[in-house]
N, C-alpha and C positions, 0 to 999 in steps of 0.2 A: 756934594754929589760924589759918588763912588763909581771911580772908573774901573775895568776890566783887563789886564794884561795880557787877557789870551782868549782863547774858545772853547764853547765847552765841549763835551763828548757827544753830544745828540749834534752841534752843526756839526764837527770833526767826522763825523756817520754819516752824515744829509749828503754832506761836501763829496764824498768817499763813491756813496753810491750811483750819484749824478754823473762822477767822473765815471764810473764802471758803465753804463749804460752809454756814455757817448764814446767810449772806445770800443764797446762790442759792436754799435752801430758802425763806427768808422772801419773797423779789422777788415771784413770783407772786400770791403772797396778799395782799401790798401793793398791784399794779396791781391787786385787783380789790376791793378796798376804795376803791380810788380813785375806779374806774370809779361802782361803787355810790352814792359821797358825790355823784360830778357830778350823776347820774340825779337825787338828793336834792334838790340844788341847783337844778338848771333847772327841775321839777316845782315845787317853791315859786315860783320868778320867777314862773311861768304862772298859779298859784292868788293868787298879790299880786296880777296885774295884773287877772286876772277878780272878782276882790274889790274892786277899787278900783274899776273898772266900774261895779261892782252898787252898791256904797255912795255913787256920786256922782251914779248914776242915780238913787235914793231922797233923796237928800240935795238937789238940787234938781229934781226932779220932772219932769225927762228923762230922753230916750232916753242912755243911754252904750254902748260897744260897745270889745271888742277885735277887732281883726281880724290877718290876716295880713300881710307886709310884700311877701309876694309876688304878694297877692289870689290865694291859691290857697288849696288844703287843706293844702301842706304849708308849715307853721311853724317850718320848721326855720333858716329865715332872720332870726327874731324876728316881734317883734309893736309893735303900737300900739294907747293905748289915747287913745278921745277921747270927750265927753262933746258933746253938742247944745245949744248956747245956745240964748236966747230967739228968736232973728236966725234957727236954722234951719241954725246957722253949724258945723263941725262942729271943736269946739278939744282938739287934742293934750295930754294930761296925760302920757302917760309912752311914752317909745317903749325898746326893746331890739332895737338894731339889726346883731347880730352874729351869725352864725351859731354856732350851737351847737358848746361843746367837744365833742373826744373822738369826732366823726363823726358824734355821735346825733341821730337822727332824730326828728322831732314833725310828726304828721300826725291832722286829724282829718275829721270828717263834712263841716265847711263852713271858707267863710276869714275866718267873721264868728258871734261871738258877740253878741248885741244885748240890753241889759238894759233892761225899761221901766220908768216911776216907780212902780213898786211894787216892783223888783227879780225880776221873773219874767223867763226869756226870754222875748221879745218874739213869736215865732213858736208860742211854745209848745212846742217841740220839741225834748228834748235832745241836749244837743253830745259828743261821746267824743273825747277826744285819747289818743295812743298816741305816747309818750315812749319809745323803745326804742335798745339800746345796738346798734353795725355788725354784730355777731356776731349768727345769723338764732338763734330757738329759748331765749335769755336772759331774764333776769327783768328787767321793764320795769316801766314806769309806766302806768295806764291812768287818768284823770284825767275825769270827768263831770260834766258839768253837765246837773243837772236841768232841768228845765220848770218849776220854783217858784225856780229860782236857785241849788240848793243846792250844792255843789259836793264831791264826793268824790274821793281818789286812794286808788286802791291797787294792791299789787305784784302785778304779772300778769306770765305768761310771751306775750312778743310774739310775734305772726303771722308 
């Protein structure tokens, strides 16, 4: 009996196009996990840096604030976040200065979140951001901040 060292060219083909077919099938489902992890991602940056805000406004017993980098409502450009010395002085702790992967969009009510030494917002007035992917009608991020400082995200379908 004569055995075989290899494969021949019609399975090496077979093999080829079975692989083709179950990666086209899988590719979609992959970009949209992907898509999903970003949304993941950026929503966290945004809850860090409103967290860092609030805890260093309570931590020394000023105003802290993030704002937009645009001074506008939309945040799709990044953020800064800075804390008020004793001076009145207004000092940078964290900036994110790059426009968001993947096209996605962040836009909220104002272009300033402001936390006072107690950690409330400052205004009293809650802030709503909307993290949302280019595609209109998607499951997005909608992210609040309360009027006690509290801050909530959850999955919503964007406007």
């Amino acid at each position: 009996m004569k055995y075989s060292a290899g494969v021949t060219l019609v399975e090496l083909m077979l093999t080829l196009a079975v692989m083709a077919i179950l990666v086209s099938l899988a590719a979609p489902s992959f970009n949209e996990t992907i898509a999903r992890s970003r949304l993941g991602t950026q929503s966290n940056e945004l809850v860090a840096a409103l967290n860092l805000a609030r805890s260093e406004a309570i931590r020394r017993g000023r105003e802290s604030w993030v704002g937009s980098t645009s001074n506008s409502a939309t945040w799709t450009s990044g953020w800064d976040v800075y804390s008020t010395d004793a001076g009145g002085v207004d000092e940078l702790l964290r900036t994110r200065a790059e426009t968001l992967e993947g096209n996605n969009t962040l836009v909220a009510d104002n272009d300033r979140v402001t936390f006072d030494s107690q950690g409330f917002v400052a205004d009293k007035t809650p802030v709503v951001f909307w993290l949302c992917r280019p595609e209109a009608g998607l499951e997005g991020r909608q992210i609040e901040v309360g009027s006690g400082g509290r801050i909530q995200v959850s999955h919503e379908t964007c406007p």
